[in-house]
N, CA, C and O atoms as CSV, one atom per row, in Angstrom:
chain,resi,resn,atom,element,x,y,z
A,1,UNK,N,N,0.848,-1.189,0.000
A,1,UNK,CA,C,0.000,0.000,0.000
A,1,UNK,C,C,0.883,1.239,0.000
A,1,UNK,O,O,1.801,1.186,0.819
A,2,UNK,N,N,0.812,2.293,-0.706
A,2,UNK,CA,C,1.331,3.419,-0.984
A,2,UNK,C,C,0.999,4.377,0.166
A,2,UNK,O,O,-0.076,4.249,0.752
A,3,UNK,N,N,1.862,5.319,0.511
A,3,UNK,CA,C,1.221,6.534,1.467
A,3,UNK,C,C,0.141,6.752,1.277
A,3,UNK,O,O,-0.271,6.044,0.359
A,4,UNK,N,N,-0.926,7.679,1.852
A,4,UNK,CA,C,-1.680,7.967,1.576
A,4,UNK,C,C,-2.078,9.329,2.688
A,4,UNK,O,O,-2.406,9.033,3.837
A,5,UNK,N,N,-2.030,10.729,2.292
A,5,UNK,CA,C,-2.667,12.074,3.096
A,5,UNK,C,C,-3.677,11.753,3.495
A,5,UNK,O,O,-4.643,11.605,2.747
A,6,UNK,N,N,-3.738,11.513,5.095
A,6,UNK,CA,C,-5.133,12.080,5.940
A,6,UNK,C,C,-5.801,12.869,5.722
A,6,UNK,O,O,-6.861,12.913,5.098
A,7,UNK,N,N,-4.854,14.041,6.562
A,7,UNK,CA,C,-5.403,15.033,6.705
A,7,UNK,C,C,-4.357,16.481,6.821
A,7,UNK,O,O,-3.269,16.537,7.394
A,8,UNK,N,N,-4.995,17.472,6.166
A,8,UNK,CA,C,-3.464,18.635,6.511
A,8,UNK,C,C,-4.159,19.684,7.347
A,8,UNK,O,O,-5.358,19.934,7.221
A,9,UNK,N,N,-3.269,20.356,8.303
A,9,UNK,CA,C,-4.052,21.101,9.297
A,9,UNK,C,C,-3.168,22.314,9.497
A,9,UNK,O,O,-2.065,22.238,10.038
A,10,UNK,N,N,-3.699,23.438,9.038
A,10,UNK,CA,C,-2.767,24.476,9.104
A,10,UNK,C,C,-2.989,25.083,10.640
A,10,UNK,O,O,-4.056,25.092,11.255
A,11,UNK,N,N,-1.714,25.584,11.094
A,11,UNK,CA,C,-1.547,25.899,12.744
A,11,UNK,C,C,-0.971,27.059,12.537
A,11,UNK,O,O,-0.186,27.608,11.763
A,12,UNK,N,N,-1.753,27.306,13.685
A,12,UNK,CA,C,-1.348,29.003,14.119
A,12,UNK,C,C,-0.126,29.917,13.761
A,12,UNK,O,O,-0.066,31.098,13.418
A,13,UNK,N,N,0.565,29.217,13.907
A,13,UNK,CA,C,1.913,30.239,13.298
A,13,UNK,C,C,2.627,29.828,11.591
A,13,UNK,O,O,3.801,29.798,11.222
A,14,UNK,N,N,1.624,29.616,11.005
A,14,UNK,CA,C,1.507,29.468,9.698
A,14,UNK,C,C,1.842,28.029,8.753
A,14,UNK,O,O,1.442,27.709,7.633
A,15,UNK,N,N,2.709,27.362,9.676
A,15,UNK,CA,C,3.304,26.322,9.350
A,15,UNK,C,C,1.849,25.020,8.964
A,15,UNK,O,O,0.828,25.091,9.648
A,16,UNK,N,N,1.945,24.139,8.053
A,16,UNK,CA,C,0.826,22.599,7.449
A,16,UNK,C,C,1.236,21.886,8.083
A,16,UNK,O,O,2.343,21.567,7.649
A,17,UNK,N,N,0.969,21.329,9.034
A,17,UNK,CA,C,0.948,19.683,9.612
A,17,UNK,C,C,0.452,18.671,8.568
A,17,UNK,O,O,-0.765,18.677,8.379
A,18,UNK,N,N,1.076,17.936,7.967
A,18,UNK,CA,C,0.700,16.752,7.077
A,18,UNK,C,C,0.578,15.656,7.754
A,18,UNK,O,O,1.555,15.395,8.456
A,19,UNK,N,N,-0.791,14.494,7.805
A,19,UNK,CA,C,-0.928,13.267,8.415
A,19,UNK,C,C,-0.961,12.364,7.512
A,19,UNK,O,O,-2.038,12.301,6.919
A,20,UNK,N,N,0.206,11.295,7.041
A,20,UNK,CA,C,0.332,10.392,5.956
A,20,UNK,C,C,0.019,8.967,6.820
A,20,UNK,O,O,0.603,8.732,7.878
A,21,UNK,N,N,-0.870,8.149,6.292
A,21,UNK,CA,C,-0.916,7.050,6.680
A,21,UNK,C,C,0.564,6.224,5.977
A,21,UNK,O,O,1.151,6.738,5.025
A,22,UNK,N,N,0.965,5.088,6.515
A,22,UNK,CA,C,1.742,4.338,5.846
A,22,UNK,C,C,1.476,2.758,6.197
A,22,UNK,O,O,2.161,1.900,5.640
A,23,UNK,N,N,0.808,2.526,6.816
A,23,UNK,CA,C,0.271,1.669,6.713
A,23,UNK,C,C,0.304,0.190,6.045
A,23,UNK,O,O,-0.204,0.324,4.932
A,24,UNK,N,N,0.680,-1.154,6.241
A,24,UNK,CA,C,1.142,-1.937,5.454
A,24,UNK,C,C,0.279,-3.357,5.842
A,24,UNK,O,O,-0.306,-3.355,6.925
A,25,UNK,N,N,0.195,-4.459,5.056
A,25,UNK,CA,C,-0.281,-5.364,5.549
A,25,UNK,C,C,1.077,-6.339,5.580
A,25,UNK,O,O,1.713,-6.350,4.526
A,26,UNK,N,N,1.548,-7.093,6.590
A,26,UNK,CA,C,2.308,-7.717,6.863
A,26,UNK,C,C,2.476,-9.111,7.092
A,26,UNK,O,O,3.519,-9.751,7.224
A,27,UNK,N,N,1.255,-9.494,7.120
A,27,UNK,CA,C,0.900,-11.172,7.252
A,27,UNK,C,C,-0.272,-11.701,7.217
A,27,UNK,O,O,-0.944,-11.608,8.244
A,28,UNK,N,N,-0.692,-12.211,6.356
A,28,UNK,CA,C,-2.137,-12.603,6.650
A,28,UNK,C,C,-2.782,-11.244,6.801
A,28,UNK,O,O,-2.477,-10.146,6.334
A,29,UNK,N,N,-4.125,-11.786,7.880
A,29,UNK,CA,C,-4.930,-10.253,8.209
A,29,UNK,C,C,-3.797,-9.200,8.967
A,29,UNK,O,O,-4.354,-8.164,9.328
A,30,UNK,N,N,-2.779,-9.228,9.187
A,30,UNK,CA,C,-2.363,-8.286,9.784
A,30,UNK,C,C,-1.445,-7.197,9.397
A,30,UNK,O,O,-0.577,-7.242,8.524
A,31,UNK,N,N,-1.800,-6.080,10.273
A,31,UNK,CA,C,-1.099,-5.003,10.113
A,31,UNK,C,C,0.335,-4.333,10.598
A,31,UNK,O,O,0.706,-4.587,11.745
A,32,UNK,N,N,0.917,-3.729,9.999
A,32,UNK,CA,C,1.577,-2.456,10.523
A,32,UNK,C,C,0.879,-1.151,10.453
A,32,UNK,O,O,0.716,-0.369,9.516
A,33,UNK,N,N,0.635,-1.132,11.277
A,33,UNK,CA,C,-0.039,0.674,11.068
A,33,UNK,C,C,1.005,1.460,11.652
A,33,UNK,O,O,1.710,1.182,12.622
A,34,UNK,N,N,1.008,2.675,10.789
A,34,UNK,CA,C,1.789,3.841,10.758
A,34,UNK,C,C,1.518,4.960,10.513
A,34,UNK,O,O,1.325,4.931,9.298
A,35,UNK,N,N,1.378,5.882,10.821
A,35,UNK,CA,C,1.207,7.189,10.660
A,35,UNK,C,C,2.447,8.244,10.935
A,35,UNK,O,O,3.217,8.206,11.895
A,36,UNK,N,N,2.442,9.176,9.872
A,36,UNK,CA,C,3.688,9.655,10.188
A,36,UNK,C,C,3.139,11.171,10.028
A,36,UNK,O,O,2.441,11.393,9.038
A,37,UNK,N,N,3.393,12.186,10.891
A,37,UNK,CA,C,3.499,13.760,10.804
A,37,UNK,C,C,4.906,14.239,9.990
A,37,UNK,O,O,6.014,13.728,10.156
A,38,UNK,N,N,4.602,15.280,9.125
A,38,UNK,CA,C,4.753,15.799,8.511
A,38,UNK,C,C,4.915,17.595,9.142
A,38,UNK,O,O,4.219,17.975,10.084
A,39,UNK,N,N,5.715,18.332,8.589
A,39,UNK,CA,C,5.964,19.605,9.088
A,39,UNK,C,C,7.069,20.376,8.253
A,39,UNK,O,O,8.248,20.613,8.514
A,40,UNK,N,N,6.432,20.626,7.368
A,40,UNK,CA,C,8.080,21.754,6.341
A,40,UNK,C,C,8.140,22.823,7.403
A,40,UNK,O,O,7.174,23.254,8.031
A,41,UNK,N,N,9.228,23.144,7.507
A,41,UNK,CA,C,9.996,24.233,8.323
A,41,UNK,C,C,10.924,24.731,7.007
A,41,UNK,O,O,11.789,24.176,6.329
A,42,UNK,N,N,10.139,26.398,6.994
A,42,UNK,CA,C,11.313,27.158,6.094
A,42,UNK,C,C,12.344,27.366,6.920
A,42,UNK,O,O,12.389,27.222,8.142
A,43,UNK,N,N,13.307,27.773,6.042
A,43,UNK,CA,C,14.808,28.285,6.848
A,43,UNK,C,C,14.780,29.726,6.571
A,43,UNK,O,O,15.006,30.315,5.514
A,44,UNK,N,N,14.530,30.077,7.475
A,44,UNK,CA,C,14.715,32.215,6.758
A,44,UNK,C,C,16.008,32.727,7.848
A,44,UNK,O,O,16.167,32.269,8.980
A,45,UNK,N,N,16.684,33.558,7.336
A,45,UNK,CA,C,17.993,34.108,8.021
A,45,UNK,C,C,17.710,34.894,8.878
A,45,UNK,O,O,18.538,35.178,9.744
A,46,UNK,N,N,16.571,35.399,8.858
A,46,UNK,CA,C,16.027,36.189,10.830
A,46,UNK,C,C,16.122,35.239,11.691
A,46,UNK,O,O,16.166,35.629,12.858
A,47,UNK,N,N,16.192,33.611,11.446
A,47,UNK,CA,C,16.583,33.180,12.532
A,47,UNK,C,C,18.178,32.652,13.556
A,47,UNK,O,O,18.588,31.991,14.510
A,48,UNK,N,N,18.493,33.428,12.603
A,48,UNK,CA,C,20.289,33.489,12.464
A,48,UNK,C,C,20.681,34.766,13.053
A,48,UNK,O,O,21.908,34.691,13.116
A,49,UNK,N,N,20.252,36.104,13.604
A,49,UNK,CA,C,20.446,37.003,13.808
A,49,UNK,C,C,21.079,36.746,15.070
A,49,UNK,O,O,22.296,36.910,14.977
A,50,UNK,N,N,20.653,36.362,16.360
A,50,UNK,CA,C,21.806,36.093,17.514
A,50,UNK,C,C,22.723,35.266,17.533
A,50,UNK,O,O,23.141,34.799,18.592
A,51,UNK,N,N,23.272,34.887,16.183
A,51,UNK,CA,C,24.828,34.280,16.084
A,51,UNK,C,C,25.700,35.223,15.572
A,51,UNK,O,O,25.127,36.026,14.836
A,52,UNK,N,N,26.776,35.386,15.694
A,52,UNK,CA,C,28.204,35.598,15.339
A,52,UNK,C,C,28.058,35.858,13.745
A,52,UNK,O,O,27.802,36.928,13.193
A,53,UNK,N,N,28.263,34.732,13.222
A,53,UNK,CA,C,27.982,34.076,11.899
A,53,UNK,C,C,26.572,33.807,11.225
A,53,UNK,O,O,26.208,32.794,10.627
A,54,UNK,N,N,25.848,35.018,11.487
A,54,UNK,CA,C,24.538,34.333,10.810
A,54,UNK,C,C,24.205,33.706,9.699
A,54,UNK,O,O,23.581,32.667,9.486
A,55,UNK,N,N,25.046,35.004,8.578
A,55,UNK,CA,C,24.677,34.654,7.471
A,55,UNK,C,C,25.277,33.153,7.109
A,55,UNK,O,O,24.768,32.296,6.386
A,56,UNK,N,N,26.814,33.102,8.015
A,56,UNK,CA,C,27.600,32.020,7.089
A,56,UNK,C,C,26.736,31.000,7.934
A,56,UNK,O,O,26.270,30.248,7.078
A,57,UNK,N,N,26.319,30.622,9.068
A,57,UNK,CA,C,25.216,29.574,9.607
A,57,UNK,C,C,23.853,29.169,9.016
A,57,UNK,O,O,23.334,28.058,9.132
A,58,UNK,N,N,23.286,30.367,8.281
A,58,UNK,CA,C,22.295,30.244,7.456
A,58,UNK,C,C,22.554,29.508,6.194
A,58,UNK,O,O,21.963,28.458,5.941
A,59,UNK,N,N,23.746,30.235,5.110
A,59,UNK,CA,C,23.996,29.464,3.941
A,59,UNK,C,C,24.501,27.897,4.294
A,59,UNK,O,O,24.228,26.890,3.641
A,60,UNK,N,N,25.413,27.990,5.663
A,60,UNK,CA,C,25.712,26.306,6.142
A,60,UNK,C,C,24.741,25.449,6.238
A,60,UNK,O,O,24.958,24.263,5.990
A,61,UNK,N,N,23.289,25.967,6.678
A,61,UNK,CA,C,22.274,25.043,6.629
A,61,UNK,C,C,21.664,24.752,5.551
A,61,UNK,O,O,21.393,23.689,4.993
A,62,UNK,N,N,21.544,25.459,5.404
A,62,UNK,CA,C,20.928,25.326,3.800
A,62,UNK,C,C,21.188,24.575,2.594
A,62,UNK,O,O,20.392,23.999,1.853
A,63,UNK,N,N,23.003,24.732,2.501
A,63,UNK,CA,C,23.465,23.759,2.073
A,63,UNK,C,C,23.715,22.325,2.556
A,63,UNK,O,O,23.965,21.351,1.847
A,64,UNK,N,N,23.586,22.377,4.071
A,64,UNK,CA,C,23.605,20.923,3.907
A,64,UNK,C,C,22.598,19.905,3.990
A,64,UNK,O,O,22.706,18.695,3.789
A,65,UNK,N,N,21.288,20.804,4.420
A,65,UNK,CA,C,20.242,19.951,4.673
A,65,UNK,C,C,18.914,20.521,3.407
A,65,UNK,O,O,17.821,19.971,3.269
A,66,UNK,N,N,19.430,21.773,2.590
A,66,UNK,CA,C,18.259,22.080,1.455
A,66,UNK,C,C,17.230,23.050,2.222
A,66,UNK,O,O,17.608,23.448,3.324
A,67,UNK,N,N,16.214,23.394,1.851
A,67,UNK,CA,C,15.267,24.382,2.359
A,67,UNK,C,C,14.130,24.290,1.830
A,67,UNK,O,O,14.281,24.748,0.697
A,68,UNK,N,N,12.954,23.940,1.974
A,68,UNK,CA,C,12.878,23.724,3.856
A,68,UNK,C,C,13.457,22.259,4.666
A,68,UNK,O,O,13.864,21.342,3.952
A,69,UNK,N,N,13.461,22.195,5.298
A,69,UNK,CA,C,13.465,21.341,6.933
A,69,UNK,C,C,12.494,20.853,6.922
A,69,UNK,O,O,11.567,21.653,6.792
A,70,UNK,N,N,12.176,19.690,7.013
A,70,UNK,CA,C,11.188,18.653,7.528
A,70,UNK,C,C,10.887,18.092,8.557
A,70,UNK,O,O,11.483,17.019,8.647
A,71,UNK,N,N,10.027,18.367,9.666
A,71,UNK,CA,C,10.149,17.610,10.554
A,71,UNK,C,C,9.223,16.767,10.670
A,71,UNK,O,O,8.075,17.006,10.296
A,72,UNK,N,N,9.757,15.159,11.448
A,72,UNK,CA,C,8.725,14.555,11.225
A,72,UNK,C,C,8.861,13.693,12.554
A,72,UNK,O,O,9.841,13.707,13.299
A,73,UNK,N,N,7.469,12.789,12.753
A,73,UNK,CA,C,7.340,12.090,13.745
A,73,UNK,C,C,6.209,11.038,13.019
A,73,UNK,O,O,5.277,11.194,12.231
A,74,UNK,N,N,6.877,9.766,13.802
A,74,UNK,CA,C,5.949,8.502,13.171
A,74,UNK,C,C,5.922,8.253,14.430
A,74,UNK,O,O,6.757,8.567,15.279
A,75,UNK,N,N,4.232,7.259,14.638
A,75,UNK,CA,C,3.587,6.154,15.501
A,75,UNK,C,C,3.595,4.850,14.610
A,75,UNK,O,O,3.436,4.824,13.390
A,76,UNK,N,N,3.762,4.006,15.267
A,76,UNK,CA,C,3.520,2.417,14.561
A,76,UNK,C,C,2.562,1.324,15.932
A,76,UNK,O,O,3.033,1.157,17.057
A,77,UNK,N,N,1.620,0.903,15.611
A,77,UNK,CA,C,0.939,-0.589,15.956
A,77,UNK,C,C,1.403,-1.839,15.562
A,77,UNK,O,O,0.764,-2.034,14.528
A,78,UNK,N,N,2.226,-2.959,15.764
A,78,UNK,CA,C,2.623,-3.837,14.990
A,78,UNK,C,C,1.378,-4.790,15.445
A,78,UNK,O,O,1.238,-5.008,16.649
A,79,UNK,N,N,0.686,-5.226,14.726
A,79,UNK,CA,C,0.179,-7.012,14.457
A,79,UNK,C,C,-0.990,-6.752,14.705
A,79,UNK,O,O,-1.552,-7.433,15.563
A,80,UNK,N,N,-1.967,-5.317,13.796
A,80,UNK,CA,C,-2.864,-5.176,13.903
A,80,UNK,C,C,-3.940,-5.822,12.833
A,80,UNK,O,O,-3.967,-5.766,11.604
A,81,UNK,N,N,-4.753,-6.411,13.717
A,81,UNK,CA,C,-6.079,-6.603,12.637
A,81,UNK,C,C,-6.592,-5.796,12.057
A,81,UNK,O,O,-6.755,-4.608,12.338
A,82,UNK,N,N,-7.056,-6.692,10.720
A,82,UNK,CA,C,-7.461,-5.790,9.351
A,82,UNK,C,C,-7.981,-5.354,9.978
A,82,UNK,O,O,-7.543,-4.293,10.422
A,83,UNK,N,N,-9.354,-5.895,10.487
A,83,UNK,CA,C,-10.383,-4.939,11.066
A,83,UNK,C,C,-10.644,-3.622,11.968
A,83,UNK,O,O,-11.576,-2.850,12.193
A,84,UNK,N,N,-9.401,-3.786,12.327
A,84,UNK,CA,C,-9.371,-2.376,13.555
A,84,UNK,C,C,-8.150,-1.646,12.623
A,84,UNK,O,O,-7.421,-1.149,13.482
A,85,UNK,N,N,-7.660,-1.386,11.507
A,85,UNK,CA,C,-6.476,-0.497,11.001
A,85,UNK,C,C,-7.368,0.856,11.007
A,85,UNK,O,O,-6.827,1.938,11.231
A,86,UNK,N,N,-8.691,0.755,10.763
A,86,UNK,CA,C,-9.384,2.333,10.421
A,86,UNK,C,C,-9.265,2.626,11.886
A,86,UNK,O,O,-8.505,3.568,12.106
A,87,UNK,N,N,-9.876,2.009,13.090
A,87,UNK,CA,C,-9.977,2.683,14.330
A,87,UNK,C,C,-8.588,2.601,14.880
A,87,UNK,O,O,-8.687,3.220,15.940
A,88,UNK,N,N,-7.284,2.171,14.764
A,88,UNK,CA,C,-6.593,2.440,14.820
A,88,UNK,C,C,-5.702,3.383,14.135
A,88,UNK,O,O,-4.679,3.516,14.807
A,89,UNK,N,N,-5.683,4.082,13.079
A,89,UNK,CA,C,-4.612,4.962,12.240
A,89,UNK,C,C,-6.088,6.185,12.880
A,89,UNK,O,O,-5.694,7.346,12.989
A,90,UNK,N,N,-7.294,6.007,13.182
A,90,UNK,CA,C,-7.850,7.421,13.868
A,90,UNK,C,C,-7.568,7.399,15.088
A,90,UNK,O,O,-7.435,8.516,15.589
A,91,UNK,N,N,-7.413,6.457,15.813
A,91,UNK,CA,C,-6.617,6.903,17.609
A,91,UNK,C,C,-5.751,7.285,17.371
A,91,UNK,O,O,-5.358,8.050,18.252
A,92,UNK,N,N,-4.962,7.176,16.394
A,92,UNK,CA,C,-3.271,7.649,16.079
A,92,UNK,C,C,-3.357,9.160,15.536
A,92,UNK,O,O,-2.653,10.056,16.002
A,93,UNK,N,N,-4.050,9.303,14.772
A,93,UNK,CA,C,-4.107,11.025,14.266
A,93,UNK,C,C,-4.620,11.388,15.723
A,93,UNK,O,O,-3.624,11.345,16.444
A,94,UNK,N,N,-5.437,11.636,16.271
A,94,UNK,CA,C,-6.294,12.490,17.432
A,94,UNK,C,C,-5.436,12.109,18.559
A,94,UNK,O,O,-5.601,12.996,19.396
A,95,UNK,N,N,-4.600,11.238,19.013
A,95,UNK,CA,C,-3.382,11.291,19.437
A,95,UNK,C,C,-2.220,12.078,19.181
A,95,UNK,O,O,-1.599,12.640,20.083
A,96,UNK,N,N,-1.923,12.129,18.013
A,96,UNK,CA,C,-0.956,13.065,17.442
A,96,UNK,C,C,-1.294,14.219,17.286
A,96,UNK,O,O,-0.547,15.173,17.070
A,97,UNK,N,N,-2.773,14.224,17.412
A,97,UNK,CA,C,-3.061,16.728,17.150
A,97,UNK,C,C,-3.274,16.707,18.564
A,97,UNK,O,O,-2.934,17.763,19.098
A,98,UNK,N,N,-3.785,15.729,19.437
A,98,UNK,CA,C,-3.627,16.147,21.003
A,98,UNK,C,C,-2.469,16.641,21.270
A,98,UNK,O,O,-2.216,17.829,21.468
A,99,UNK,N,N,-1.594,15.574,21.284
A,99,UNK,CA,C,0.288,15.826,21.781
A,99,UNK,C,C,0.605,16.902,20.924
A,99,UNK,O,O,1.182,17.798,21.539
A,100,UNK,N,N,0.423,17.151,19.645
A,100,UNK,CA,C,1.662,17.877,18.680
A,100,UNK,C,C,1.272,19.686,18.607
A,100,UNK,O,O,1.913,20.737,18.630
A,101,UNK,N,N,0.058,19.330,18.523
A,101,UNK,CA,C,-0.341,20.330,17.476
A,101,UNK,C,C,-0.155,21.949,18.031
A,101,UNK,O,O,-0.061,22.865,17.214
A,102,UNK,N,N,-0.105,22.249,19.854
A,102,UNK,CA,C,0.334,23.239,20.608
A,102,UNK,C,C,1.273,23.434,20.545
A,102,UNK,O,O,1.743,24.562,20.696
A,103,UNK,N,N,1.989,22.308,20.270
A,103,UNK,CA,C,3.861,22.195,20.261
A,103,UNK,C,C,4.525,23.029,18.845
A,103,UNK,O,O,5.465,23.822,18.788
A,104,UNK,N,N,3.597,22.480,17.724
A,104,UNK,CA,C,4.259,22.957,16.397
A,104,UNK,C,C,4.034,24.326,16.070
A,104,UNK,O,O,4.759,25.151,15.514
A,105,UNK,N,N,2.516,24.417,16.675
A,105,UNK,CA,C,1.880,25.531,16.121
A,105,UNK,C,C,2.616,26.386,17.171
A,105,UNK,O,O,2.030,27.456,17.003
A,106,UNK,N,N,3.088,26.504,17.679
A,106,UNK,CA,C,3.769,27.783,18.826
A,106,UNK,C,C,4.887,28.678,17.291
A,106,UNK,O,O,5.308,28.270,16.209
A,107,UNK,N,N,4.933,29.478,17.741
A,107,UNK,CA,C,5.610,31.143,17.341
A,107,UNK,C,C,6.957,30.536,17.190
A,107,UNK,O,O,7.424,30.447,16.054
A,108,UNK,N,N,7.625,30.114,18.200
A,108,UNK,CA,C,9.019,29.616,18.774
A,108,UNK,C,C,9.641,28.796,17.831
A,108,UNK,O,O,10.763,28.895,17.335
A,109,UNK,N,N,8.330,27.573,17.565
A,109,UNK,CA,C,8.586,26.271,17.130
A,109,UNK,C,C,9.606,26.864,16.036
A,109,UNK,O,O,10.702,27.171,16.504
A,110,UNK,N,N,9.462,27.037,14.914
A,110,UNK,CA,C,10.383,26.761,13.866
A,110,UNK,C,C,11.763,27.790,13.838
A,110,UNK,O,O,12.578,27.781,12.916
A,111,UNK,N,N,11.841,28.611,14.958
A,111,UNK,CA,C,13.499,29.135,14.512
A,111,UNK,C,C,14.009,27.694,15.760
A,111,UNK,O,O,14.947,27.093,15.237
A,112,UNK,N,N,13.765,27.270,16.694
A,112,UNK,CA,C,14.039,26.588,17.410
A,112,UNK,C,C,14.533,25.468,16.700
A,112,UNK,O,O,15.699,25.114,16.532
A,113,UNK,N,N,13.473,24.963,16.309
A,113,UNK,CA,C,13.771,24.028,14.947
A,113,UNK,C,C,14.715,23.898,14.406
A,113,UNK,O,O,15.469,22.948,14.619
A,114,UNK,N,N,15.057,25.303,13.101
A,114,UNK,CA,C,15.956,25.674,12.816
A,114,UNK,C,C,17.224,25.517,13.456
A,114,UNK,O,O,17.989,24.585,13.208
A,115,UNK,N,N,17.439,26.399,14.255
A,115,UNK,CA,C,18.387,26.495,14.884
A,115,UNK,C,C,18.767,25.329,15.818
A,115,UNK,O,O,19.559,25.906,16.563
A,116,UNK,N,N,18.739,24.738,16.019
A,116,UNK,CA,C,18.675,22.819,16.541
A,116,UNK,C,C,19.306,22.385,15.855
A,116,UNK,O,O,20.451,22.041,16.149
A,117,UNK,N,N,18.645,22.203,14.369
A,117,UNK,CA,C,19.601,21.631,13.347
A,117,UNK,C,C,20.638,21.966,13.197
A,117,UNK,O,O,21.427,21.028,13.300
A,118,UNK,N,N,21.121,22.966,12.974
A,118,UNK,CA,C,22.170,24.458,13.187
A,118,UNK,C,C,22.999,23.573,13.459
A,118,UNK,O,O,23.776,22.950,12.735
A,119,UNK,N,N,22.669,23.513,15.302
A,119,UNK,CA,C,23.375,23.127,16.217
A,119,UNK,C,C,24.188,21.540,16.433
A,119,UNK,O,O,25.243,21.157,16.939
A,120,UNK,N,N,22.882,20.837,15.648
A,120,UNK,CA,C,23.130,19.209,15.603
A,120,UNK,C,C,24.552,18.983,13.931
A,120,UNK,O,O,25.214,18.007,13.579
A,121,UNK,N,N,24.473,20.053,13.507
A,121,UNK,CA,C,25.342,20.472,12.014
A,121,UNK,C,C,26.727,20.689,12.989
A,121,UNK,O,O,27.669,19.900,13.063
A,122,UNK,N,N,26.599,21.818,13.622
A,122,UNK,CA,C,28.092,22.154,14.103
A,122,UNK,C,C,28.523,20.953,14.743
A,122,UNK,O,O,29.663,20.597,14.445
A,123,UNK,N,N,27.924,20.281,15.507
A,123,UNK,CA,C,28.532,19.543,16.462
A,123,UNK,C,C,28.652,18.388,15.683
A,123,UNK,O,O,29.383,17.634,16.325
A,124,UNK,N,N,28.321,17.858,14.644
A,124,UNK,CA,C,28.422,17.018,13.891
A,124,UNK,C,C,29.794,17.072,12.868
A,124,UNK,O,O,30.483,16.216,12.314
A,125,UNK,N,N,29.796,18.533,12.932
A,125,UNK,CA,C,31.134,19.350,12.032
A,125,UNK,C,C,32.692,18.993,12.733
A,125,UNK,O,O,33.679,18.428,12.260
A,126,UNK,N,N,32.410,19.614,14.108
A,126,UNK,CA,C,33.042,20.142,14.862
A,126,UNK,C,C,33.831,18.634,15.734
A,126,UNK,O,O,34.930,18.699,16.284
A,127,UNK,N,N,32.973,17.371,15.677
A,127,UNK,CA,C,33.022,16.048,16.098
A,127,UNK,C,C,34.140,15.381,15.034
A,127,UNK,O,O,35.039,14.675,15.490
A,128,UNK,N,N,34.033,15.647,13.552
A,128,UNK,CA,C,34.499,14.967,12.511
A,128,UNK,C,C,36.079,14.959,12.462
A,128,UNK,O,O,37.044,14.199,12.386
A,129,UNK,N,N,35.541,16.987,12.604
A,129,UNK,CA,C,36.987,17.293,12.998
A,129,UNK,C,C,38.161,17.257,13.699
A,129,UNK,O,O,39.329,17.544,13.439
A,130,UNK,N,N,37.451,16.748,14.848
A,130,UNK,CA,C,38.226,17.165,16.467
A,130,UNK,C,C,38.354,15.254,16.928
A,130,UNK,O,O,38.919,14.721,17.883
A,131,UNK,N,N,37.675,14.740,15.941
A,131,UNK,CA,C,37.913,12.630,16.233
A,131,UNK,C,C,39.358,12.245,16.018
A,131,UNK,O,O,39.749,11.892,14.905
A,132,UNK,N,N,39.859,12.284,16.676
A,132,UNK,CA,C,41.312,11.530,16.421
A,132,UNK,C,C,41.482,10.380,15.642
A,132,UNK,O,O,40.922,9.349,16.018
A,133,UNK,N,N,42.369,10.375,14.299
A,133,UNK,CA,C,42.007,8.977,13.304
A,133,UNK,C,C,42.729,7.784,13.921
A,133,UNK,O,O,43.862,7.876,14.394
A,134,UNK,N,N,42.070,6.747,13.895
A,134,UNK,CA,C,42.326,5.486,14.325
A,134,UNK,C,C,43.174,4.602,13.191
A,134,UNK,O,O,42.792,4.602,12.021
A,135,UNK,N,N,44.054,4.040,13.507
A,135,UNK,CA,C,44.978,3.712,12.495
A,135,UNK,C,C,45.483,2.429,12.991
A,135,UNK,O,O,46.221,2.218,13.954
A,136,UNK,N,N,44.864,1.473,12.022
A,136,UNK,CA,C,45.516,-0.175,11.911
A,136,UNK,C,C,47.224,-0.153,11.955
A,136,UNK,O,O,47.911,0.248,11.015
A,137,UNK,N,N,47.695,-0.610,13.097
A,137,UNK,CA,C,49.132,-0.994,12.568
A,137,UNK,C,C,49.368,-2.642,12.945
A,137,UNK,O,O,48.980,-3.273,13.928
A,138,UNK,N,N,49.993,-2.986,12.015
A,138,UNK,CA,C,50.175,-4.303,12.377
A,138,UNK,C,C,51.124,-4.879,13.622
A,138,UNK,O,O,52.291,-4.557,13.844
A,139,UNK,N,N,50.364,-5.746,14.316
A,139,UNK,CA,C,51.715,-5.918,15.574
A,139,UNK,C,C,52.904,-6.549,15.550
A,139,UNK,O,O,53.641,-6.516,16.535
């Protein structure tokens, strides 16, 4: 079975929540159910303004991860019956706009976002660099 869009729910601070089923049949009557959230996060350089380096932190992201930012979050059910995949992938959405949807839709959410990644980039940079190389010698 192919993805398939729930539902899209635009939130308060402008950003689409996308709800993709993914959903699979795995054995016999049974399921994997999956649902996965969806969330493009633009990258805009106002959120770069309290660094040092904005601009060069802005073009760094951009290039390495593209624009926008995706964020996402999946639920899974393993070894669900056919029969319950509909009432299950709907406990799973109304689960997921309970928990998410205050969280994403906040003002904050996406330079935070942003800037996270930023952060998970440098230290990922900064790790590569600073790893001491390990080197086979024969004994």
């Amino acid at each position: 079975m192919s993805a398939r869009l729930i539902e899209k729910v635009t939130l308060p601070n402008g950003l689409i929540l996308e709800l993709w089923d993914h959903s699979r049949l795995t054995a016999g009557d049974r399921w994997l159910v999956s649902l996965i959230a969806k969330v493009e996060v633009p990258i805009l350089p106002e959120y770069f303004s309290t660094l040092d380096q904005g601009e060069d932190a802005y073009r760094d992201l951009v290039d390495a991860h593209g624009d926008p930012l995706v964020f996402t979050r999946e639920k899974k059910r393993h070894f669900v019956d056919g029969s319950e995949t509909k009432e299950t992938i709907t406990g799973l959405c109304r689960r997921f706009k309970d928990n998410l949807l205050e969280y994403l839709g906040n003002p904050k959410f996406a330079p935070q976002y942003v800037l996270k990644k930023y952060g998970d980039l440098r230290d990922r940079q900064n790790w590569s660099t600073e790893a001491p190389e390990k080197r086979c010698t024969p004994p």
